[in-house]
mmCIF file of the protein (N, C-alpha, C, O) and its ligand, coordinates in Angstrom:
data_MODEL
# 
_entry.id   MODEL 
# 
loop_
_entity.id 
_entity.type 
_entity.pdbx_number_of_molecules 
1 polymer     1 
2 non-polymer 1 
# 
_entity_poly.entity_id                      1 
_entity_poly.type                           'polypeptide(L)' 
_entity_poly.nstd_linkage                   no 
_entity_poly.nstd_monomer                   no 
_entity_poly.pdbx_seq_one_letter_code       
;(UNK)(UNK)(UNK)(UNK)(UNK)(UNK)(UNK)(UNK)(UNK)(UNK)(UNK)(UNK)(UNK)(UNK)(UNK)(UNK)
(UNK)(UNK)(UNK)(UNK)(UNK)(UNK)(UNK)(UNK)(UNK)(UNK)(UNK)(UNK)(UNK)(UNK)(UNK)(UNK)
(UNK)(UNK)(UNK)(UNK)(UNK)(UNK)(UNK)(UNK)(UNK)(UNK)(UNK)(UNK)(UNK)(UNK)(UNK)(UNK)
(UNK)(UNK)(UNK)(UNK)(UNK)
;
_entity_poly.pdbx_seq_one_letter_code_can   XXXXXXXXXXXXXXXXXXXXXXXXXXXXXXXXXXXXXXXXXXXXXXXXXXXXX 
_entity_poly.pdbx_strand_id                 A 
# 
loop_
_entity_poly_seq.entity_id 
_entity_poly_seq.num 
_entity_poly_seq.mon_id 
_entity_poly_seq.hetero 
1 1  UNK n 
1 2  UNK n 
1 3  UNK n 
1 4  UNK n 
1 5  UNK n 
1 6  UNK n 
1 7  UNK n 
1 8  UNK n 
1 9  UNK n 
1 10 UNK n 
1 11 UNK n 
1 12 UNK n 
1 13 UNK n 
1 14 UNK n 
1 15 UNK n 
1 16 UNK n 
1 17 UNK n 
1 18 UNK n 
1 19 UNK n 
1 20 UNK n 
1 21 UNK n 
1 22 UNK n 
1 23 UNK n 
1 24 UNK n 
1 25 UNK n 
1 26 UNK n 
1 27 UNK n 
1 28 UNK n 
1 29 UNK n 
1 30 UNK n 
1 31 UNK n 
1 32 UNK n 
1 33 UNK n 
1 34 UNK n 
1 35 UNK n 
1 36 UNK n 
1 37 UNK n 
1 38 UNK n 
1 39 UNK n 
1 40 UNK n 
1 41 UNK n 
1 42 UNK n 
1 43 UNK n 
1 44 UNK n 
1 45 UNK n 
1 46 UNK n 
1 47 UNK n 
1 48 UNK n 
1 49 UNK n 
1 50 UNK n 
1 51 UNK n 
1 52 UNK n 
1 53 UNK n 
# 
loop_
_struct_asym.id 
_struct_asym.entity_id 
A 1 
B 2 
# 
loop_
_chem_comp.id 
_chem_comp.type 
_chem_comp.mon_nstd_flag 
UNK 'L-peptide linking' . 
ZN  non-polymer         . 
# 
_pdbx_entity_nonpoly.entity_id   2 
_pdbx_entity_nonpoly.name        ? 
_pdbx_entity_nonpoly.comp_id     ZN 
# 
_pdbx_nonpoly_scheme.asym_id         B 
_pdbx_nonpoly_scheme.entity_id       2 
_pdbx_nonpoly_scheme.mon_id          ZN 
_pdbx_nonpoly_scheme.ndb_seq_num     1 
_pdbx_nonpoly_scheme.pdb_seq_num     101 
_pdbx_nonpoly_scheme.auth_seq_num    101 
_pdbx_nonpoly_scheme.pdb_mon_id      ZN 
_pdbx_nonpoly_scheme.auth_mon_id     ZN 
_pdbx_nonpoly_scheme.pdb_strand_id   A 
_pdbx_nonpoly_scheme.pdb_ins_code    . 
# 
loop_
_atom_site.group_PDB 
_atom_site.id 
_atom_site.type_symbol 
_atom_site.label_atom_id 
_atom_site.label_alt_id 
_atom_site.label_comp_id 
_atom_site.label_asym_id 
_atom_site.label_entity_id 
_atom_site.label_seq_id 
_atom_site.pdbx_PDB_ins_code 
_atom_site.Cartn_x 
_atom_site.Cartn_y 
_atom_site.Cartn_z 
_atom_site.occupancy 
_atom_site.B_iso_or_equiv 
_atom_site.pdbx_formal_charge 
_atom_site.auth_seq_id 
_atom_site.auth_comp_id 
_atom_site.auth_asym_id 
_atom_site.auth_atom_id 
_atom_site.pdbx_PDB_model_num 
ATOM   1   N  N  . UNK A 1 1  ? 85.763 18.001 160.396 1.00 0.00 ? 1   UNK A N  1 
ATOM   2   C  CA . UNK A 1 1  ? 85.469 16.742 159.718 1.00 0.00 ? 1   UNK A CA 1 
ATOM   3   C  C  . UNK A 1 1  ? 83.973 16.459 159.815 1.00 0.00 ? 1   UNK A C  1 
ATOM   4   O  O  . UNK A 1 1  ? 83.319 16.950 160.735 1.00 0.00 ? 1   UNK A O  1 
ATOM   5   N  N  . UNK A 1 2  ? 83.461 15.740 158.959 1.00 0.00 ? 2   UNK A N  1 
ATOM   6   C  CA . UNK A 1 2  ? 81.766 15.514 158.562 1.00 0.00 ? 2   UNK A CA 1 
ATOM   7   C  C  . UNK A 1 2  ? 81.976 14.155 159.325 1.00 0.00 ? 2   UNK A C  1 
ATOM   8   O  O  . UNK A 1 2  ? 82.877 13.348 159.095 1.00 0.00 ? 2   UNK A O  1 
ATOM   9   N  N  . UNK A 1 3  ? 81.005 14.044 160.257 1.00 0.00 ? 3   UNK A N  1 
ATOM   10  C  CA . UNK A 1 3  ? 81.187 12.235 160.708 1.00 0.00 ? 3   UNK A CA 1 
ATOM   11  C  C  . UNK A 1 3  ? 79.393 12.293 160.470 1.00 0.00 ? 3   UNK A C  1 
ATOM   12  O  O  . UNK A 1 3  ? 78.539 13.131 160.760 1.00 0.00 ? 3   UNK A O  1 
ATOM   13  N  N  . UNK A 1 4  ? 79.355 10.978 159.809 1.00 0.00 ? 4   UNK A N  1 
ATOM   14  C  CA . UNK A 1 4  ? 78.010 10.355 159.173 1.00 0.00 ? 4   UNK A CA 1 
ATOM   15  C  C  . UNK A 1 4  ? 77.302 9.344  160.451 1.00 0.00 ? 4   UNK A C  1 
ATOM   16  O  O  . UNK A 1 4  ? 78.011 8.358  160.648 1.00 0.00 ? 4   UNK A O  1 
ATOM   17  N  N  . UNK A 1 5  ? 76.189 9.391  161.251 1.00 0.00 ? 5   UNK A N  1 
ATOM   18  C  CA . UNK A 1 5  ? 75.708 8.368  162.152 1.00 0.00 ? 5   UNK A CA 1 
ATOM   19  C  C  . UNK A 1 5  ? 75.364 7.528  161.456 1.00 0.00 ? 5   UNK A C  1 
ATOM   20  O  O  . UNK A 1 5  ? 74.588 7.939  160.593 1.00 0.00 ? 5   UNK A O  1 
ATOM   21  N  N  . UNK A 1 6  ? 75.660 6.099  161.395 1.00 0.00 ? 6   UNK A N  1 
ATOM   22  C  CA . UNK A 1 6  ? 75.127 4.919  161.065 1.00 0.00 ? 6   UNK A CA 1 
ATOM   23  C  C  . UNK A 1 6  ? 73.693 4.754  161.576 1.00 0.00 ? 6   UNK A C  1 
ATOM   24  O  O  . UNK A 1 6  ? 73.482 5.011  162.761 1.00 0.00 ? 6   UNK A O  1 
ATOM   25  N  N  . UNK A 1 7  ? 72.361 4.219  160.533 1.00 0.00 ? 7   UNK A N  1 
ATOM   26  C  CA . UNK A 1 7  ? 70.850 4.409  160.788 1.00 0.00 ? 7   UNK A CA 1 
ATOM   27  C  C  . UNK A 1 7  ? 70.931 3.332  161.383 1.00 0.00 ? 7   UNK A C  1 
ATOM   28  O  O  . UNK A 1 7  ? 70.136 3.182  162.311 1.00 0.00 ? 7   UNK A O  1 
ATOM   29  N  N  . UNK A 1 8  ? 72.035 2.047  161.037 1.00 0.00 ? 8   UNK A N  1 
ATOM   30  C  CA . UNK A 1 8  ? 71.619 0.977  161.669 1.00 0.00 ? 8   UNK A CA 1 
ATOM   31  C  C  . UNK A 1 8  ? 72.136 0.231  163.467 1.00 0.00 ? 8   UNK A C  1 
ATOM   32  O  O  . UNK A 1 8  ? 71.500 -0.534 164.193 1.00 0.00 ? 8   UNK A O  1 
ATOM   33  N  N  . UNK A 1 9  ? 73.569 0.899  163.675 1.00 0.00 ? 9   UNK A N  1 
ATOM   34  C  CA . UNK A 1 9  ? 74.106 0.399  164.636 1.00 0.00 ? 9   UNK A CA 1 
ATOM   35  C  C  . UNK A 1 9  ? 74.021 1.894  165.816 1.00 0.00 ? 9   UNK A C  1 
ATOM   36  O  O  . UNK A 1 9  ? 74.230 1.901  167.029 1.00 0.00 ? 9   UNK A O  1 
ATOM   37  N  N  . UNK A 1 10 ? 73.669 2.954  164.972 1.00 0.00 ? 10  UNK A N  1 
ATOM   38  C  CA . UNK A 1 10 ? 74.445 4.270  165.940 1.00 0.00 ? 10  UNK A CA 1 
ATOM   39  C  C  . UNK A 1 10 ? 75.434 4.710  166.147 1.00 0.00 ? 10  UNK A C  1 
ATOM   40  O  O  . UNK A 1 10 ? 75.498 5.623  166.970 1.00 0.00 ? 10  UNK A O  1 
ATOM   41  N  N  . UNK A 1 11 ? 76.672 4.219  165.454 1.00 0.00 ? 11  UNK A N  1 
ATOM   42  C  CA . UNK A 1 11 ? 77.415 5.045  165.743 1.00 0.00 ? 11  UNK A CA 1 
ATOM   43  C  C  . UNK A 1 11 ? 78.007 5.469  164.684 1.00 0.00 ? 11  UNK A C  1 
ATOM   44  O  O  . UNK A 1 11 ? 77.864 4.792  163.666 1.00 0.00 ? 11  UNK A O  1 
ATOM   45  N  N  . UNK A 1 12 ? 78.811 6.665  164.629 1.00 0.00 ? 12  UNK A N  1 
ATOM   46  C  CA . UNK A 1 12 ? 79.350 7.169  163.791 1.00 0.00 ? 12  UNK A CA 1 
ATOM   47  C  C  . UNK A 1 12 ? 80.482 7.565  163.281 1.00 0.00 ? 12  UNK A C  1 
ATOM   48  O  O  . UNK A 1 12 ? 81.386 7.696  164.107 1.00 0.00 ? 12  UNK A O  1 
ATOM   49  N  N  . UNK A 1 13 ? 80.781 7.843  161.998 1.00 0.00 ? 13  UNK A N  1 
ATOM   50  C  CA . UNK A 1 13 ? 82.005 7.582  161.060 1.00 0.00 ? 13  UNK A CA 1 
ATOM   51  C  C  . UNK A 1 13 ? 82.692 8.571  160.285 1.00 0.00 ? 13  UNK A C  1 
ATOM   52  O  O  . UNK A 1 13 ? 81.878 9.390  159.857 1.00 0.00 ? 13  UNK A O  1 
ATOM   53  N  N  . UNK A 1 14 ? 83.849 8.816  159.940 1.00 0.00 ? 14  UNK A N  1 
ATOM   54  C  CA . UNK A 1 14 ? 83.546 10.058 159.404 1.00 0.00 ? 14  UNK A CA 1 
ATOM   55  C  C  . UNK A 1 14 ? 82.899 9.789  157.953 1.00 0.00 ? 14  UNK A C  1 
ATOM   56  O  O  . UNK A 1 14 ? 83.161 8.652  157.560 1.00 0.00 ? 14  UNK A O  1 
ATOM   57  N  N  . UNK A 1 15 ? 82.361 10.313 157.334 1.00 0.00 ? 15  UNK A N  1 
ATOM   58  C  CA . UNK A 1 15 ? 81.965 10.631 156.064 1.00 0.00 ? 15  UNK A CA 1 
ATOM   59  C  C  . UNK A 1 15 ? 82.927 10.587 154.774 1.00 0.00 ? 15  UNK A C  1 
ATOM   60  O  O  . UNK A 1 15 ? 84.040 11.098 154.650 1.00 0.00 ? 15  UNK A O  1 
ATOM   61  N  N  . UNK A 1 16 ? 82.173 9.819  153.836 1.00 0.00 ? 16  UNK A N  1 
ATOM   62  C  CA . UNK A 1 16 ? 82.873 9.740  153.053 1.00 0.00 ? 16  UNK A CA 1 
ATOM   63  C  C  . UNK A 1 16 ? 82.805 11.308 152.133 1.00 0.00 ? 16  UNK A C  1 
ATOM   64  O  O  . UNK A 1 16 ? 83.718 11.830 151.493 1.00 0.00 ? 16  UNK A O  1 
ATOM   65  N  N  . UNK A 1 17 ? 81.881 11.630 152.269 1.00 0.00 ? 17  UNK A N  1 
ATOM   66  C  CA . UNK A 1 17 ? 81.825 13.203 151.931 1.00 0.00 ? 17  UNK A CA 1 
ATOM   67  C  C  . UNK A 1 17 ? 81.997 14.245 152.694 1.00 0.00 ? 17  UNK A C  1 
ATOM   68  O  O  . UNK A 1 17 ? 81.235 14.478 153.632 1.00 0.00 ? 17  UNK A O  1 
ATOM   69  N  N  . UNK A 1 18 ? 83.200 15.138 152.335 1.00 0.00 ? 18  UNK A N  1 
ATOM   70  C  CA . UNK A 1 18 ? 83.393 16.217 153.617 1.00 0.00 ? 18  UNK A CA 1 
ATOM   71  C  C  . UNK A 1 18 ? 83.397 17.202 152.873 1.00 0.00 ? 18  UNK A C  1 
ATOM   72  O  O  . UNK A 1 18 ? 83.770 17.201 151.699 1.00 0.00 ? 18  UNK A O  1 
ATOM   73  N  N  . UNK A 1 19 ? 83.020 18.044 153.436 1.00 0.00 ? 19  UNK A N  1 
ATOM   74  C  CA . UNK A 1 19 ? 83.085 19.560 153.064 1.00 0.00 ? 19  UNK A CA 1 
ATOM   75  C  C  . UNK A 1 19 ? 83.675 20.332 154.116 1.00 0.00 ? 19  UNK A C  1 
ATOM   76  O  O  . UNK A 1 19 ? 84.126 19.798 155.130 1.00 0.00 ? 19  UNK A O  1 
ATOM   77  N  N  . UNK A 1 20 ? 83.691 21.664 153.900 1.00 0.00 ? 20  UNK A N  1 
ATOM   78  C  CA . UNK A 1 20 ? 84.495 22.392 155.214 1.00 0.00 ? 20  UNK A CA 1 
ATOM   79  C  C  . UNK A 1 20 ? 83.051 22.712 155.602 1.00 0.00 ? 20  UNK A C  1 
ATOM   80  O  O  . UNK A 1 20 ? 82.102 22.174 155.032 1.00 0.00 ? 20  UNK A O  1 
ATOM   81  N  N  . UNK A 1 21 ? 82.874 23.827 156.839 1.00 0.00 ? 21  UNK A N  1 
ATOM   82  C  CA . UNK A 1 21 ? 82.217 24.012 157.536 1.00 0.00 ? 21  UNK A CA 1 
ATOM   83  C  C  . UNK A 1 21 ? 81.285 25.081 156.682 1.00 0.00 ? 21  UNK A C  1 
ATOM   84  O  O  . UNK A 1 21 ? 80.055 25.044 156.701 1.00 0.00 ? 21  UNK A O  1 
ATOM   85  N  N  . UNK A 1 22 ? 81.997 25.957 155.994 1.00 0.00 ? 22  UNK A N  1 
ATOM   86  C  CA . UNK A 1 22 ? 80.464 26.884 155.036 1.00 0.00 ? 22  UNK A CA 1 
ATOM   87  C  C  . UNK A 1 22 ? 80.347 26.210 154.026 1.00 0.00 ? 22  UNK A C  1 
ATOM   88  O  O  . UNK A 1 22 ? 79.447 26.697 153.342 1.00 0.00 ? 22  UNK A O  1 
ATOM   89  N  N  . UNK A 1 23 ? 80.858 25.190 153.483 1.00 0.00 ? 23  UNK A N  1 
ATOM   90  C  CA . UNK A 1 23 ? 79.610 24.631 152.468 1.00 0.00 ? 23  UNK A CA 1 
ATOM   91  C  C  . UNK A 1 23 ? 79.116 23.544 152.673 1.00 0.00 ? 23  UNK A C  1 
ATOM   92  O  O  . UNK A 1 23 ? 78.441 22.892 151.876 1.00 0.00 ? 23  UNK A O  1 
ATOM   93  N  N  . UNK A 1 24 ? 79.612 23.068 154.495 1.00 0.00 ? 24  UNK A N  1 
ATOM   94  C  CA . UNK A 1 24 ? 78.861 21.880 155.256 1.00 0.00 ? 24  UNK A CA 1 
ATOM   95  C  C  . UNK A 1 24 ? 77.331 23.065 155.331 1.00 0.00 ? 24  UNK A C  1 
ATOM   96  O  O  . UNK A 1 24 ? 76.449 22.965 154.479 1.00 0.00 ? 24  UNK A O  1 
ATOM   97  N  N  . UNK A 1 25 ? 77.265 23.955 156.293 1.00 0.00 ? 25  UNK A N  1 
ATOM   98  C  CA . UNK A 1 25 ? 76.340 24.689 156.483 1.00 0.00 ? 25  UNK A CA 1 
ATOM   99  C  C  . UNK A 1 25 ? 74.945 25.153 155.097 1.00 0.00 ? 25  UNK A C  1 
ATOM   100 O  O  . UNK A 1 25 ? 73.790 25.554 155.241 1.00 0.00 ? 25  UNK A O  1 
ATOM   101 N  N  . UNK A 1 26 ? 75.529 24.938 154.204 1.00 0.00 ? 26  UNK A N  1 
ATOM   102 C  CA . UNK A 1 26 ? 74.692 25.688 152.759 1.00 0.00 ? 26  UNK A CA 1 
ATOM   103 C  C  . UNK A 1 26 ? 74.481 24.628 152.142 1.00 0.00 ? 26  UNK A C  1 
ATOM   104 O  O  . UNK A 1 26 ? 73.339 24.391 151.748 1.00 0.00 ? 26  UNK A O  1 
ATOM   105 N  N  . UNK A 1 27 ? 75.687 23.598 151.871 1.00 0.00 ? 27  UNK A N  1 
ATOM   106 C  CA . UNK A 1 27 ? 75.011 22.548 151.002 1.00 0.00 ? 27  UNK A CA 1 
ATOM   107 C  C  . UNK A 1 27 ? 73.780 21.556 151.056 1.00 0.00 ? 27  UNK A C  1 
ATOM   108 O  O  . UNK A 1 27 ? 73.340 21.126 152.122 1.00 0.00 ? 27  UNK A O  1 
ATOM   109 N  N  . UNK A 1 28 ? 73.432 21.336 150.227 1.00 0.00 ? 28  UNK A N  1 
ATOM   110 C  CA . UNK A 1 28 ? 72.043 20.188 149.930 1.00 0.00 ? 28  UNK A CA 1 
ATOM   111 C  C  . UNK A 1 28 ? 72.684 18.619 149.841 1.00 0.00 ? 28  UNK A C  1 
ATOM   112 O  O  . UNK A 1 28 ? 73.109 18.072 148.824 1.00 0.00 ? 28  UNK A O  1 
ATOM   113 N  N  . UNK A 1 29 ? 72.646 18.250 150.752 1.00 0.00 ? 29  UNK A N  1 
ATOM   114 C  CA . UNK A 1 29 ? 72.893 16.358 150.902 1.00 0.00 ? 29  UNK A CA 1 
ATOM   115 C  C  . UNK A 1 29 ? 71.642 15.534 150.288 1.00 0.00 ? 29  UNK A C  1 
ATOM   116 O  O  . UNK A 1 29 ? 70.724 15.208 151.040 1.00 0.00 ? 29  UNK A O  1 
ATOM   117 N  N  . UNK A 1 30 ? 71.622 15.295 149.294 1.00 0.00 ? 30  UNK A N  1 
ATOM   118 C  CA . UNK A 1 30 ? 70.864 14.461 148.941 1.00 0.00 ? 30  UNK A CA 1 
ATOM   119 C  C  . UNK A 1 30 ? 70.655 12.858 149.655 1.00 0.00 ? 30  UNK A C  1 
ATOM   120 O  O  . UNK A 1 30 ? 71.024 12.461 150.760 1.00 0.00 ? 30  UNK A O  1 
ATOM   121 N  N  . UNK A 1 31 ? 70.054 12.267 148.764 1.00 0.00 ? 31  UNK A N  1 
ATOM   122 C  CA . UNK A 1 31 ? 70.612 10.615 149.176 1.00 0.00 ? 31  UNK A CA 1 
ATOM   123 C  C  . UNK A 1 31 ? 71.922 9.912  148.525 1.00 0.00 ? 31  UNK A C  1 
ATOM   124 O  O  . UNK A 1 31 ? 72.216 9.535  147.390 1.00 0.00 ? 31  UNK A O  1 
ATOM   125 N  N  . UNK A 1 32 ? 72.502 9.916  149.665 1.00 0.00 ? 32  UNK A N  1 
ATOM   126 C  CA . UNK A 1 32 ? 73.585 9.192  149.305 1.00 0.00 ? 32  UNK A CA 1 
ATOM   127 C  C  . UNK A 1 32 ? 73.972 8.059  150.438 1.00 0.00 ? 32  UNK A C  1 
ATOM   128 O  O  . UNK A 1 32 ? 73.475 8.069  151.565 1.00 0.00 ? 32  UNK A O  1 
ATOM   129 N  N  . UNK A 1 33 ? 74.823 7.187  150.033 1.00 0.00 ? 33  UNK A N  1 
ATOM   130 C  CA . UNK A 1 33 ? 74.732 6.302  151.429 1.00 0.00 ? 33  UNK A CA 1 
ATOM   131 C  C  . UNK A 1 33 ? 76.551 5.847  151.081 1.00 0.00 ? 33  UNK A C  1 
ATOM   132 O  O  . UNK A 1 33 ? 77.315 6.348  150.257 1.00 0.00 ? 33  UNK A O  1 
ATOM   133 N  N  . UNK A 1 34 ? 76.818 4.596  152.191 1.00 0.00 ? 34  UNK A N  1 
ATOM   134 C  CA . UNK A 1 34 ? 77.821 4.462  152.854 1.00 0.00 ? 34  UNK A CA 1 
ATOM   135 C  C  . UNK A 1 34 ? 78.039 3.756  153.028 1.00 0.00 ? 34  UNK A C  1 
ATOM   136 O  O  . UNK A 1 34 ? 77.068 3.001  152.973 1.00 0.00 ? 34  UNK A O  1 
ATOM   137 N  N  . UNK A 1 35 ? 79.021 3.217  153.325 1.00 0.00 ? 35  UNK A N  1 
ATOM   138 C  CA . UNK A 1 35 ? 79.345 1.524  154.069 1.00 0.00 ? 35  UNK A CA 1 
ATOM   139 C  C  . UNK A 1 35 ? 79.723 1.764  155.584 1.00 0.00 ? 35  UNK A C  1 
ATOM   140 O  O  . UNK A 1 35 ? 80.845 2.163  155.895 1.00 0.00 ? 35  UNK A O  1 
ATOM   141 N  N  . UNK A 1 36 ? 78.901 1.547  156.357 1.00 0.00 ? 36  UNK A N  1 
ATOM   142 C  CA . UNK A 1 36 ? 79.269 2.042  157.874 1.00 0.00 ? 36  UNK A CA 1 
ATOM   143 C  C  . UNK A 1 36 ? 80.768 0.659  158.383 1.00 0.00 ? 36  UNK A C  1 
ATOM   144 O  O  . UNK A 1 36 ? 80.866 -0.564 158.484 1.00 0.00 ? 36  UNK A O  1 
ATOM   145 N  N  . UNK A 1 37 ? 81.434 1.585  158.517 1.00 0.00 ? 37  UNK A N  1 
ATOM   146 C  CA . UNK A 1 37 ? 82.991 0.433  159.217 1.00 0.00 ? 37  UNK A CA 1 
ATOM   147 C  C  . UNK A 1 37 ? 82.575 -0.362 160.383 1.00 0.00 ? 37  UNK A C  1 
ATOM   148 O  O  . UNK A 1 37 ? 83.229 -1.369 160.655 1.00 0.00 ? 37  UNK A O  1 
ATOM   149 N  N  . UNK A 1 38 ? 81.549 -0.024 161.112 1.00 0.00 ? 38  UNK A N  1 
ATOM   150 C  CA . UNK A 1 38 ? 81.138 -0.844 162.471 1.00 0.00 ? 38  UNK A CA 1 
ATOM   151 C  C  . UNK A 1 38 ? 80.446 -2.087 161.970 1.00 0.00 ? 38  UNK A C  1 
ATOM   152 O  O  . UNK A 1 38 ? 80.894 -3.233 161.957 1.00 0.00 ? 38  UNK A O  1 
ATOM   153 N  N  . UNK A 1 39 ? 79.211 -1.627 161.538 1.00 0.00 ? 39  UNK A N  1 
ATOM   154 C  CA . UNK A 1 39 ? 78.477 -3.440 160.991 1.00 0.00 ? 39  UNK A CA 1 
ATOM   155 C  C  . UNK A 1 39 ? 78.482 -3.041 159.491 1.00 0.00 ? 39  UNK A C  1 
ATOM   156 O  O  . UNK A 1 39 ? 77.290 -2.811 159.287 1.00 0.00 ? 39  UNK A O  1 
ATOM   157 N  N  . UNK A 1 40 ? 78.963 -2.885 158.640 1.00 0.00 ? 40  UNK A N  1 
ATOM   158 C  CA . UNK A 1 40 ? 78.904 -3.282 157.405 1.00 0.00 ? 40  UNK A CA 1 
ATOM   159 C  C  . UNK A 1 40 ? 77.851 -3.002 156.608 1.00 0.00 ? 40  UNK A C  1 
ATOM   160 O  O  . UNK A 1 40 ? 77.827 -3.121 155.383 1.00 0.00 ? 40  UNK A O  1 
ATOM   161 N  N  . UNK A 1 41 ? 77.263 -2.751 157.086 1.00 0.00 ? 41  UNK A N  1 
ATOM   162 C  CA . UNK A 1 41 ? 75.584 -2.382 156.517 1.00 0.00 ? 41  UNK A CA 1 
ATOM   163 C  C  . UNK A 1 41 ? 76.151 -0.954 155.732 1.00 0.00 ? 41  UNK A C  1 
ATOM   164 O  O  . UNK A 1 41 ? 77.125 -0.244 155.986 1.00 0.00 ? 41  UNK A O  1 
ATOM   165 N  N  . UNK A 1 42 ? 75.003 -0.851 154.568 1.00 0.00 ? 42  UNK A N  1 
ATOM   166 C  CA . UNK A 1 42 ? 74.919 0.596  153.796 1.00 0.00 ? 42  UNK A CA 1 
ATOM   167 C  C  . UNK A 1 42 ? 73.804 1.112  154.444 1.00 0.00 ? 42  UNK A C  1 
ATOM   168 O  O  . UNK A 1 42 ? 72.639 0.747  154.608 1.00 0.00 ? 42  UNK A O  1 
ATOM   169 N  N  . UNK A 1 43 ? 74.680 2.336  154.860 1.00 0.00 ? 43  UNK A N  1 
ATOM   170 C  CA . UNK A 1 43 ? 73.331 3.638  155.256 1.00 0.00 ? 43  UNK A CA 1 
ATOM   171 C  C  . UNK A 1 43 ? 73.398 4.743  154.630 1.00 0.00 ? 43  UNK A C  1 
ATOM   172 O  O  . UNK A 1 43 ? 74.282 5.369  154.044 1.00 0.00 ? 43  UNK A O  1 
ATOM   173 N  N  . UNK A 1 44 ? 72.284 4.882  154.857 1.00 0.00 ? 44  UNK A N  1 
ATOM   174 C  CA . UNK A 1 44 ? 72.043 6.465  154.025 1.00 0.00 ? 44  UNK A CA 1 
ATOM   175 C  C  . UNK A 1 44 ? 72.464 7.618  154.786 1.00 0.00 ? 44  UNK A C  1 
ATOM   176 O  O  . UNK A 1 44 ? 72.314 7.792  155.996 1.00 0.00 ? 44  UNK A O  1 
ATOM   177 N  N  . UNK A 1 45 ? 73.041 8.431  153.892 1.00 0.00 ? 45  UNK A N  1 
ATOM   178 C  CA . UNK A 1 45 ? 73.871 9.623  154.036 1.00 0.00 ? 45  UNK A CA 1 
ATOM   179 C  C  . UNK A 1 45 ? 72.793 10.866 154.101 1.00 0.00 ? 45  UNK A C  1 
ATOM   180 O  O  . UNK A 1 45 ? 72.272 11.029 152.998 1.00 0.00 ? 45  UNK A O  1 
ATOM   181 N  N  . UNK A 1 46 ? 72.292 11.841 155.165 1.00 0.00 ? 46  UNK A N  1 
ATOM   182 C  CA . UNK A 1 46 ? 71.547 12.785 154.670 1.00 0.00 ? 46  UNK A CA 1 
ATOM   183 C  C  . UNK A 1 46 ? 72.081 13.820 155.469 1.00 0.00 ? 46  UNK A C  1 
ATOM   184 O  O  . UNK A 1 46 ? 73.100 13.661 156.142 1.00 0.00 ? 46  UNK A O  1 
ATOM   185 N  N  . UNK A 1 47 ? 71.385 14.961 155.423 1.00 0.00 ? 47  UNK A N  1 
ATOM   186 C  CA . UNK A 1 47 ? 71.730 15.649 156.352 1.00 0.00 ? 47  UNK A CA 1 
ATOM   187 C  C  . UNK A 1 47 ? 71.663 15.944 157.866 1.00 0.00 ? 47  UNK A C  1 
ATOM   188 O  O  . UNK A 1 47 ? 72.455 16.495 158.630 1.00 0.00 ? 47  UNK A O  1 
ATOM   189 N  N  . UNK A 1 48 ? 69.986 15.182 158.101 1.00 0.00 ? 48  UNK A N  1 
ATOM   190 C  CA . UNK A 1 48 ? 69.963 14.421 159.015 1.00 0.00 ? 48  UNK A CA 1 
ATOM   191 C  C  . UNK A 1 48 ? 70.665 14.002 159.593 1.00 0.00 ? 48  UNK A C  1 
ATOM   192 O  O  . UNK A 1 48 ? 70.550 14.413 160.748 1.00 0.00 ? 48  UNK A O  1 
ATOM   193 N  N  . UNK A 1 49 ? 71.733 13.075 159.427 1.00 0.00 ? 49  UNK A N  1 
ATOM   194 C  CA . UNK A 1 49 ? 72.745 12.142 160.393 1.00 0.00 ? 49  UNK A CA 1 
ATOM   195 C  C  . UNK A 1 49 ? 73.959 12.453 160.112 1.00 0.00 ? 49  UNK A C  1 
ATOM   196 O  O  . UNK A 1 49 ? 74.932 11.815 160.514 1.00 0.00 ? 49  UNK A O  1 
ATOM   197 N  N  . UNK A 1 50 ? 74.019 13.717 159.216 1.00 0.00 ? 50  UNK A N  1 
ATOM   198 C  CA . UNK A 1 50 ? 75.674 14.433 158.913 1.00 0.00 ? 50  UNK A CA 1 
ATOM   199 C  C  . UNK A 1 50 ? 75.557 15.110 160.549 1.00 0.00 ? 50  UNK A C  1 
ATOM   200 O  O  . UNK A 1 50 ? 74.558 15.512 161.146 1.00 0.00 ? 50  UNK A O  1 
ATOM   201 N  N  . UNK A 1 51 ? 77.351 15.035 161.090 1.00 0.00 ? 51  UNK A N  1 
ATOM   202 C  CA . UNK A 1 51 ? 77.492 16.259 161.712 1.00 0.00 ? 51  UNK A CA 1 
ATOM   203 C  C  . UNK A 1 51 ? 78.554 16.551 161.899 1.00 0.00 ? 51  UNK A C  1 
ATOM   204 O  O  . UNK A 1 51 ? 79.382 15.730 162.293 1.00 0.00 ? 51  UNK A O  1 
ATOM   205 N  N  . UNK A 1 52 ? 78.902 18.112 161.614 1.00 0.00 ? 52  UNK A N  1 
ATOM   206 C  CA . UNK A 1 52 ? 80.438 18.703 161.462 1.00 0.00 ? 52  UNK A CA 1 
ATOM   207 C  C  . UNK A 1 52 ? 80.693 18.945 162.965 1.00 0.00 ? 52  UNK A C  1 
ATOM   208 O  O  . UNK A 1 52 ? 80.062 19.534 163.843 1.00 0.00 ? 52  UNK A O  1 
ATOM   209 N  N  . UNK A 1 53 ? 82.209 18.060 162.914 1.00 0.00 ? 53  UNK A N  1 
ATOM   210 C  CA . UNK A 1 53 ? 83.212 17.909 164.452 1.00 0.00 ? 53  UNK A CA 1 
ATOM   211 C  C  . UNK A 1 53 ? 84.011 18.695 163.888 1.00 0.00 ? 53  UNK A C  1 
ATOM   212 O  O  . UNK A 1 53 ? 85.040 19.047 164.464 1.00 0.00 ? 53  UNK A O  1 
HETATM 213 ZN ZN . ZN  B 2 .  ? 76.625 0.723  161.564 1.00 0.00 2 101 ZN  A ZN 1 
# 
């Protein structure tokens, strides 16, 4: 599963975008963002703060 870190609270969620693990590894994450379930805030989705559990 892809869990996304929230930029604003820290913690993290799974992703509303998942991929499996080789086209987590190859793909290009653009900007995309999120509604983090902890504080509500939209964060941005990158690859940066993607990480496959
Ligand atoms: Zn948050």
């Amino acid at each position: 599963m892809v869990v996304a870190k929230c930029k604003k609270c820290g913690k993290e969620f799974p992703s509303p975008i998942q991929f499996d693990f080789l086209s987590f590894q190859t793909a290009t994450i653009g900007n995309n963002s999120a509604q983090c379930p902890h504080c509500k805030k939209i964060t941005n989705i990158s690859k940066a703060n993607l990480e496959f559990k």
